[in-house]
Steps between C-alpha positions, in 0.01 A plus 500: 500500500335505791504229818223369612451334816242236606370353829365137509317284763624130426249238581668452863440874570805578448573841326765592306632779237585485117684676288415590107734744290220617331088585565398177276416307809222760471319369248537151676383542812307694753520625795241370791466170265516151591616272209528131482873368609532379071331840407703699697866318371369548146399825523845605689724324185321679278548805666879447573602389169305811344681733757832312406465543165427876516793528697711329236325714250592790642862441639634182292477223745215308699448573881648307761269617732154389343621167386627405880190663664353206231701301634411559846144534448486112327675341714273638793158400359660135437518497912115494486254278375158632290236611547635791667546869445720733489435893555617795365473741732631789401714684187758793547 
């Protein structure tokens, strides 16, 4: 299955990478593409839970990895306050 990797621009400017197991995320979002903050943390748990799943799917158990990048990426947006965006600004 293979990574993918993500780079963000939080509301504050900051940026930060992401980590997906699989290339789901694809179909979520895009690169160059500003989404609003609820958007964005809706779009991402789809994505992650997809990507977990195929990873259980193909190996017998969920991933770590997507469900604490989850993690992570919730408990960030609750640090801001909407309307705001978030933007994807790249996928590798």
């Amino acid at each position: 299955m293979p990574e993918t990797r993500f780079t963000v621009r939080w509301p504050n400017g900051e940026i930060e990478k992401c980590y997906s197991p699989s290339t789901v995320v694809r179909e979520f979002l895009t690169a160059e593409t500003a989404y609003p903050l609820d958007e964005f943390v809706t779009r991402c748990r789809i994505a992650l839970e997809k990507a977990s799943t195929r990873v259980e799917a193909k190996f017998g158990y969920r991933c770590t990895n997507a469900e604490a990048q989850l993690t992570a990426i919730e408990s960030k947006a609750r640090t801001f306050s909407t309307p705001a965006d978030v933007t994807c600004l790249s996928i590798s």
